[in-house]
C-alpha positions as CSV (number, residue, x, y, z in Angstrom):
1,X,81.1,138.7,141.2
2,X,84.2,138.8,139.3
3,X,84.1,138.7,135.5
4,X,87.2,137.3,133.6
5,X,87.5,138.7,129.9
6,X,88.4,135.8,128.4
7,X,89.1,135.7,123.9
8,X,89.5,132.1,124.3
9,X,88.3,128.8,125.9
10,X,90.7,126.5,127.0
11,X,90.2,122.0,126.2
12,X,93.1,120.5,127.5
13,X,93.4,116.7,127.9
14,X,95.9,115.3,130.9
15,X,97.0,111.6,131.0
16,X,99.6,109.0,131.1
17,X,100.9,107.1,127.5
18,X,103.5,105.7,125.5
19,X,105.9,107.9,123.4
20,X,106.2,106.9,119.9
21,X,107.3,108.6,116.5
22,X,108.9,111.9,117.9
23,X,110.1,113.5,114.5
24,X,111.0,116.6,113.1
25,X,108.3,117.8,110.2
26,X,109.1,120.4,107.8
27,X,105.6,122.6,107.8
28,X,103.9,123.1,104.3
29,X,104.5,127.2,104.7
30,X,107.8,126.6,106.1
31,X,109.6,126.3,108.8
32,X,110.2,122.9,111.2
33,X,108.5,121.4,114.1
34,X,108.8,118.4,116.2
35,X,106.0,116.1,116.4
36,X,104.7,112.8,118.4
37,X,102.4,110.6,119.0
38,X,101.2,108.9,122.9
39,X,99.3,106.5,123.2
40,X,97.5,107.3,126.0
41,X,96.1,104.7,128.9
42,X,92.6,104.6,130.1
43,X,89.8,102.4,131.4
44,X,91.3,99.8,134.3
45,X,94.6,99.1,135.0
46,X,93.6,94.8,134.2
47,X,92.1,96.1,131.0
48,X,94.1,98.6,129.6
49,X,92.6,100.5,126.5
50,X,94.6,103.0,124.2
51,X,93.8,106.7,122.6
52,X,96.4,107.8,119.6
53,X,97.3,111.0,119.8
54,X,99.4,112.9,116.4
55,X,100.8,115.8,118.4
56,X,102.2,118.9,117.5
57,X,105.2,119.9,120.7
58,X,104.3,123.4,121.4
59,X,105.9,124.0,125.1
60,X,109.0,125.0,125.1
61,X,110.3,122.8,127.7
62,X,108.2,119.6,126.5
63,X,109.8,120.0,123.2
64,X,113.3,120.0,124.8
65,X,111.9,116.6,126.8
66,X,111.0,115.7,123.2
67,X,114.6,115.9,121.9
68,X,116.0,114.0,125.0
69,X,114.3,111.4,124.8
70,X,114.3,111.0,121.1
71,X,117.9,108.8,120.7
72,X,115.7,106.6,123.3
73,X,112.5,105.9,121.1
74,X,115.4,105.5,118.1
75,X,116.4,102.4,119.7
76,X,112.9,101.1,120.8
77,X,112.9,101.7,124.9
78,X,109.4,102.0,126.2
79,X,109.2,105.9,127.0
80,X,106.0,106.4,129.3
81,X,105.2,110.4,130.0
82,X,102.8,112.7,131.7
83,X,101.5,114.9,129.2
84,X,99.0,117.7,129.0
85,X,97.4,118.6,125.4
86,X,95.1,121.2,123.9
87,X,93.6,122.8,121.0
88,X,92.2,118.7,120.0
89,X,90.4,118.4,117.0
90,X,90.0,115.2,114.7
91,X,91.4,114.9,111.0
92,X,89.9,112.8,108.5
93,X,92.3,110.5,105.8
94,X,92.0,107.6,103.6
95,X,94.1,104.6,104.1
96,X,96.6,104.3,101.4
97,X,97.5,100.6,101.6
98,X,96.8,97.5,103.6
99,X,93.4,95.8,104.9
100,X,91.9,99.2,105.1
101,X,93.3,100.8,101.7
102,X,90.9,103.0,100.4
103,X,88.4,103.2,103.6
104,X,88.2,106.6,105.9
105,X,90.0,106.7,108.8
106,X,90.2,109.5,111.8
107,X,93.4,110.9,113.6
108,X,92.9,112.5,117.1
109,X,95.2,115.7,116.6
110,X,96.2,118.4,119.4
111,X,99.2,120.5,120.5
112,X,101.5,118.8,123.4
113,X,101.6,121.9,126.1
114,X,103.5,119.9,129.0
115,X,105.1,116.9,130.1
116,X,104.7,116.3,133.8
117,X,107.4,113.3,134.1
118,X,109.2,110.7,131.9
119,X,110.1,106.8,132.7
120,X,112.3,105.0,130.1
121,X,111.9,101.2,130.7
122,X,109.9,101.7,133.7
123,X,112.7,104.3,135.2
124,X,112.3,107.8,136.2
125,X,114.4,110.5,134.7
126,X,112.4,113.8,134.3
127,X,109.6,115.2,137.1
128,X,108.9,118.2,136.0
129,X,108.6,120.8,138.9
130,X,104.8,120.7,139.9
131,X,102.2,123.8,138.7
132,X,99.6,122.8,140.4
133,X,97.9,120.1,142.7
134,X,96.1,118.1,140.3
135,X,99.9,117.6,138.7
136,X,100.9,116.4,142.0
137,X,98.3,113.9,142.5
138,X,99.1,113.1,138.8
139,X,102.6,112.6,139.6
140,X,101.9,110.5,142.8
141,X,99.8,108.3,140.8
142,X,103.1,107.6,138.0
């Protein structure tokens, strides 16, 4: 029996979603990041329900994706991805204006690893090269 010595657990979340809001944040203890949200597809394909996700771009090469595709989302092309995310965890805030101004919303927030493949109006311009099967099959299914 092999025994792995592991200091973490891994939660990673793989999927298919919009590109929206790609940014560059200046962090409260300095320094910069680029952020984005996806909206990301699930249920069936004739009813098509959406999960927001705020996401920090922590791969390298996803955050070079990012930054490609950003003069796209500038000028309101549909960018559809592959993505892989970890370390999820929901944030509580309060709405600030609007219908819901003053109630207690949630944000689904998490750290985007990977970006299997990118369409831009329904076009393909970045497969990333395959890790592993399930990314092929993922791939396959775009």
């Amino acid at each position: 029996m092999n025994t792995v010595d592991n200091h973490y657990f891994d939660l990673h979340v793989t999927g298919i979603g919009y590109l929206s809001r790609a940014r560059e944040v200046e962090a409260k203890r300095g320094g910069k990041f680029i952020a984005a949200d996806i909206s990301a597809l699930h249920g069936s394909k004739d009813d098509v329900q959406y999960t927001r996700f705020d996401c920090r771009v922590s791969g390298t090469e996803a955050e070079k994706i990012i930054r490609r595709v950003m003069p796209h989302l500038a000028v309101d092309k549909k960018v559809l991805v592959g993505f892989k995310l970890g370390d999820l965890y929901p944030e509580l805030f309060t709405y600030k204006s609007g219908d819901k101004q003053g109630e207690t919303g949630v944000s689904l927030k998490a750290r985007l690893l990977r970006i299997t493949w990118v369409k831009i109006d329904g076009r393909k311009v970045y497969p990333a090269p395959s890790q592993s099967a399930s990314d092929s099959k993922e791939q396959q299914a775009a």
